[in-house]
MIZA-54323 format. One record per residue (C-alpha): x, y, z; residue number from 1. Coordinates in nm, 3 decimals, padded with zeros to 5 digits. Each point is the difference from the previous one (the first is absolute). Example, Ala and Ser with C-alpha at 12.3 -4.5 7.8 and 13.67 -1.06 7.14 Angstrom:
REM residues 2
<atom px="01.230" py="-00.450" pz="00.780" k="1"/>
<atom px="00.137" py="00.344" pz="-00.066" k="2"/>
This chain:
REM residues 173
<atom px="-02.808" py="-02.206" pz="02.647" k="1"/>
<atom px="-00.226" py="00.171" pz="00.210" k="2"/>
<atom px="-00.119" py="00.332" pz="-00.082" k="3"/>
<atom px="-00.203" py="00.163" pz="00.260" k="4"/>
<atom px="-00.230" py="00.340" pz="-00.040" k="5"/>
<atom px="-00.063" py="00.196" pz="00.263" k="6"/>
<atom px="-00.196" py="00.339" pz="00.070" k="7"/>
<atom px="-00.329" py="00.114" pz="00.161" k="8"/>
<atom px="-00.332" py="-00.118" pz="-00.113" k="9"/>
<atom px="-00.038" py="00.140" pz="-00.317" k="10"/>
<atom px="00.290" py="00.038" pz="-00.169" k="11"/>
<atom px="-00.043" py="-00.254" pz="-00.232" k="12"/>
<atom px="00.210" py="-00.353" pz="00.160" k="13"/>
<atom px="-00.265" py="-00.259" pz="-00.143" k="14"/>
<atom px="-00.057" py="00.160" pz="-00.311" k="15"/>
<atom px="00.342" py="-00.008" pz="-00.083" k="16"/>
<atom px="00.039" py="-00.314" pz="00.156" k="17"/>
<atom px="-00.283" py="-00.123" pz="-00.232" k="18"/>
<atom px="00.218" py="00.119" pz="-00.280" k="19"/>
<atom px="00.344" py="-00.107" pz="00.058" k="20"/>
<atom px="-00.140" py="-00.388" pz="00.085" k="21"/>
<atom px="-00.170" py="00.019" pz="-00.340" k="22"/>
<atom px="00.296" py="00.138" pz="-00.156" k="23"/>
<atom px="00.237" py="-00.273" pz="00.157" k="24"/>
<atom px="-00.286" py="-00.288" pz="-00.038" k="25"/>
<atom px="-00.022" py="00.073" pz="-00.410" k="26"/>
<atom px="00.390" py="00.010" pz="-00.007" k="27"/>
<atom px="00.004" py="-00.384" pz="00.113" k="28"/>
<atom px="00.145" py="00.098" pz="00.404" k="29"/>
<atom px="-00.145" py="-00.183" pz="00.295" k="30"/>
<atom px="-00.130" py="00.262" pz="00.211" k="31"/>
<atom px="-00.275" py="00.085" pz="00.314" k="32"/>
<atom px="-00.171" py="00.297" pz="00.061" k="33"/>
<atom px="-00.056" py="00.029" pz="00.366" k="34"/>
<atom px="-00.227" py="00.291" pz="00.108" k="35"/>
<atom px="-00.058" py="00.092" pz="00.356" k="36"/>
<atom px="-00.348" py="00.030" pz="-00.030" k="37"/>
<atom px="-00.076" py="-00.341" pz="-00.127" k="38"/>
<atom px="00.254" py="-00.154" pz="00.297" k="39"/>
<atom px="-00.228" py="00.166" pz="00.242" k="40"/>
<atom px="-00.254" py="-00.171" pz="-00.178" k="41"/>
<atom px="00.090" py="-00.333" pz="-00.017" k="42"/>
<atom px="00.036" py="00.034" pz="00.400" k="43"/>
<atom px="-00.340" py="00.098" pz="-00.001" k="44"/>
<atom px="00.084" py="00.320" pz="00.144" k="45"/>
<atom px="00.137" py="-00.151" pz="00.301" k="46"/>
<atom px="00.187" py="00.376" pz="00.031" k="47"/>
<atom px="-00.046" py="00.353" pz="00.050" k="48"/>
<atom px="00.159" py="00.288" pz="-00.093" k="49"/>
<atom px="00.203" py="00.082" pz="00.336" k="50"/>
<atom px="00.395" py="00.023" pz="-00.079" k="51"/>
<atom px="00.006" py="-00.375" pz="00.172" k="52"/>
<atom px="-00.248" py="-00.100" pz="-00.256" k="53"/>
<atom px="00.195" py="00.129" pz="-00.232" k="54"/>
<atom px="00.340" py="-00.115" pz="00.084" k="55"/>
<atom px="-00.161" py="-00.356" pz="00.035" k="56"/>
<atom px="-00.157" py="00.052" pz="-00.389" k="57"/>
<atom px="00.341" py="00.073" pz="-00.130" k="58"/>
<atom px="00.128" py="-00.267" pz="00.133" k="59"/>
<atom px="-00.216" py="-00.244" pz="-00.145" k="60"/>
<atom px="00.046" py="00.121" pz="-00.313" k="61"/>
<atom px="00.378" py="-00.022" pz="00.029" k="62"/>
<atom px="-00.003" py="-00.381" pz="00.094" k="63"/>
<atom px="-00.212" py="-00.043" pz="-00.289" k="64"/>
<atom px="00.275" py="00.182" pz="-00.194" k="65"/>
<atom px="00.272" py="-00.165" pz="00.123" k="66"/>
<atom px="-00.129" py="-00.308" pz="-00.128" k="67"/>
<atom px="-00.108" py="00.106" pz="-00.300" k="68"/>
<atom px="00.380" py="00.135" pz="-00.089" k="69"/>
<atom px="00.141" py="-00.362" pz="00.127" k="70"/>
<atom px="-00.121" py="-00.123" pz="-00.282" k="71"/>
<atom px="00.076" py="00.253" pz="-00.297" k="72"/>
<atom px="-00.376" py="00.161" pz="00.049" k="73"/>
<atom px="00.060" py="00.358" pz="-00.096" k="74"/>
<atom px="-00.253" py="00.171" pz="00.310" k="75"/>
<atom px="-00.203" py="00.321" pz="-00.101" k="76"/>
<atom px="-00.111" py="00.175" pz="00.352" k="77"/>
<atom px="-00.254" py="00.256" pz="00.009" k="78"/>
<atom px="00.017" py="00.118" pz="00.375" k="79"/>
<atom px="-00.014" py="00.311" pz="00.148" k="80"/>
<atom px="00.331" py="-00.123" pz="00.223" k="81"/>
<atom px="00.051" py="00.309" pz="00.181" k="82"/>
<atom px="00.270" py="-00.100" pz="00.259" k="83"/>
<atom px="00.337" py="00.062" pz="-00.072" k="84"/>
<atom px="00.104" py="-00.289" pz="00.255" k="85"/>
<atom px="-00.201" py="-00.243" pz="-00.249" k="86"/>
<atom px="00.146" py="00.094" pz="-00.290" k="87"/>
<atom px="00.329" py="-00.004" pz="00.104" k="88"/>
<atom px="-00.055" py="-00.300" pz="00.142" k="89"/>
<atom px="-00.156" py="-00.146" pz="-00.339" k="90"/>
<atom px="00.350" py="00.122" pz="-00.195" k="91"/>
<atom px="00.190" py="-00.213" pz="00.261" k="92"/>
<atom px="-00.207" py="-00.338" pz="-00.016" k="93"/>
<atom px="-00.052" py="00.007" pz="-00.363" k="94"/>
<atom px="00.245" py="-00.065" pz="-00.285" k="95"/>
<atom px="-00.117" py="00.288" pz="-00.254" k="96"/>
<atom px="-00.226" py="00.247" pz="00.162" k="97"/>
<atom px="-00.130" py="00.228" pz="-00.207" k="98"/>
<atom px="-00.174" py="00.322" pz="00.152" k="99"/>
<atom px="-00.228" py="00.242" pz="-00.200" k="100"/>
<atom px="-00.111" py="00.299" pz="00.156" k="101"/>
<atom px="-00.320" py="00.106" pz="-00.134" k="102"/>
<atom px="00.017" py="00.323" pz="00.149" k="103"/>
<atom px="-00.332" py="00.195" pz="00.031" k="104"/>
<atom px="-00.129" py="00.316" pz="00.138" k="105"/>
<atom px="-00.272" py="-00.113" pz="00.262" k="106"/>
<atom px="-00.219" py="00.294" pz="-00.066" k="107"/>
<atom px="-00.003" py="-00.123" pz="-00.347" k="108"/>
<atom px="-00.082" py="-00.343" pz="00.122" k="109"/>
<atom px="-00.287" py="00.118" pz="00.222" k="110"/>
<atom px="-00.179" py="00.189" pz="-00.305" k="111"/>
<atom px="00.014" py="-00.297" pz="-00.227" k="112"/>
<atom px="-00.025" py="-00.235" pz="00.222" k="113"/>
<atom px="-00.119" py="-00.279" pz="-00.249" k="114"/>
<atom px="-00.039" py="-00.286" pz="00.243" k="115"/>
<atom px="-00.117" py="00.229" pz="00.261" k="116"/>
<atom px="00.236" py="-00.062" pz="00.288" k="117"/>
<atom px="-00.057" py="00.338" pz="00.108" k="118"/>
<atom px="-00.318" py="00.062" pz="-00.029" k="119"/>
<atom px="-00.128" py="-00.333" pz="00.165" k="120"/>
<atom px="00.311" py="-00.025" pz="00.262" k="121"/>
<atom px="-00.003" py="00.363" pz="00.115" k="122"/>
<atom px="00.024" py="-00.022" pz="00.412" k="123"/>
<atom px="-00.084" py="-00.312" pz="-00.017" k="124"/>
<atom px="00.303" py="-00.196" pz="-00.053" k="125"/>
<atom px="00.393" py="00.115" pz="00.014" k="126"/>
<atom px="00.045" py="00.113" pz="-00.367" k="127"/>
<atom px="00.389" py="00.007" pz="-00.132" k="128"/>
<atom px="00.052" py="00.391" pz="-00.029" k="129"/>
<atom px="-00.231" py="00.152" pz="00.245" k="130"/>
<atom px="-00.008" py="-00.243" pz="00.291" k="131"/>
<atom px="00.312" py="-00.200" pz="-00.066" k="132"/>
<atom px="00.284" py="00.158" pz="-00.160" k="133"/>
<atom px="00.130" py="-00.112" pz="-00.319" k="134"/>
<atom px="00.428" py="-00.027" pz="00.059" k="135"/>
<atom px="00.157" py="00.107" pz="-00.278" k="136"/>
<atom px="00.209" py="-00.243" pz="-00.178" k="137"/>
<atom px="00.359" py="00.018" pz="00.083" k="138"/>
<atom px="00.121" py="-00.187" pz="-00.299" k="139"/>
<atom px="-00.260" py="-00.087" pz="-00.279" k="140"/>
<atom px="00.136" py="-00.127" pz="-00.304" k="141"/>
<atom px="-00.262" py="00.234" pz="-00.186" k="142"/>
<atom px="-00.183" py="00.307" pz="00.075" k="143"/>
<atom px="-00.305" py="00.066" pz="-00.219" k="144"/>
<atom px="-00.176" py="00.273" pz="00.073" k="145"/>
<atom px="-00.310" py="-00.081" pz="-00.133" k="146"/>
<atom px="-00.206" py="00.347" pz="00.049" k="147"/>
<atom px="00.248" py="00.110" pz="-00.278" k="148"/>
<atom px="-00.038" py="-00.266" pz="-00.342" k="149"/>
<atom px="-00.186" py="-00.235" pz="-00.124" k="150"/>
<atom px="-00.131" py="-00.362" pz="00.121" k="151"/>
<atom px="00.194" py="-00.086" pz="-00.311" k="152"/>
<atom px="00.358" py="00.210" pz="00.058" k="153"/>
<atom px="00.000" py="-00.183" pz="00.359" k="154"/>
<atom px="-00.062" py="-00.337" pz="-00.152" k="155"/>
<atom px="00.301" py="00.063" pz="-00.275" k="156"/>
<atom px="00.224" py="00.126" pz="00.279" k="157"/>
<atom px="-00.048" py="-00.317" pz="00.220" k="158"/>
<atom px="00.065" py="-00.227" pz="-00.324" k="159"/>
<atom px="00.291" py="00.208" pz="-00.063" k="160"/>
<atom px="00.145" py="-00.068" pz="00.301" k="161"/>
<atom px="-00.075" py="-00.340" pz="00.039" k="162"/>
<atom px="00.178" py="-00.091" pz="-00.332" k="163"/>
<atom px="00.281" py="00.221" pz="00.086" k="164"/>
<atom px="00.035" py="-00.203" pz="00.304" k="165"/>
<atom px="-00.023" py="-00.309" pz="-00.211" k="166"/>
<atom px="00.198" py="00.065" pz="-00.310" k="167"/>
<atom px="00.268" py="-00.219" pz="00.090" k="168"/>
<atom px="-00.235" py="-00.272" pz="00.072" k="169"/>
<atom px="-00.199" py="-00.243" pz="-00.179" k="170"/>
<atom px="-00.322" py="00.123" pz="00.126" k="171"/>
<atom px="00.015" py="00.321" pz="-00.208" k="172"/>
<atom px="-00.334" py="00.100" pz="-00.093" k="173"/>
């Protein structure tokens, strides 16, 4: 299973993330958390923030994915994934894609800007939502909007879904 959030900065993707892998962890499931930040990371930065960079970030994290879901890894991604081409093309090469839209208002995102993306990244690198568009999703699983509830009603509606999804099958959380 591979359950992927997406959204602008802000909206909440690795706090959630953070969440659901605990969640899944203390109910005995082998799962990843794979954050888009901590891929750039580990590359030591090697990229930018252009749409190429981008694209070529994505697609790291969806080889690390695909491996991960060979064998029986449940994959948490926290990326901004703002291409519909990658996301569609993510539903194709994995078995059970699961996409949550954490959708957020990006004036919102630019007053609480808790990591300050915005306030450090302002004309200085392509932001998702002022300098690169954000595509909206074509087919997410889930839409949360999460200007509208709680850190904890989003959580409960992604573990709702995911053992909806998995009543029938032995991983039932």
């Amino acid at each position: 299973m591979v359950i992927w959030l997406i959204g602008i900065s802000g909206a909440g993707k690795t706090t959630l993330g953070n969440k659901i892998n605990n969640h899944l962890k203390s109910n005995g499931k082998k799962c990843s958390i794979i954050d888009g930040d901590e891929v750039r990371k580990f590359y030591n930065n090697d990229l930018g923030y252009s749409k190429n960079d981008r694209i070529s970030n994505i697609k790291r994290i969806m080889l690390s994915v695909y491996f991960l879901e060979k064998n029986d890894i449940i994959s948490i991604v926290c990326n901004i994934s703002p291409f519909q081409f990658l996301r569609d093309f993510a539903r194709e090469k994995f078995n059970d894609y699961n996409e949550i839209y954490l959708q957020k208002n990006i004036q919102i995102a630019k007053k609480n800007d808790i990591k300050e993306i915005y306030k450090n990244n302002l004309n200085k690198t392509s932001i998702v939502g002022i300098d690169l568009n954000f595509e909206q999703p074509k087919n997410s699983d889930i839409t949360i909007n999460v200007d509208n509830e709680s850190e904890e009603e989003s959580f409960q509606k992604i573990i709702d879904y995911i053992n909806k999804k998995l009543e029938k099958d032995v991983f039932k959380i």
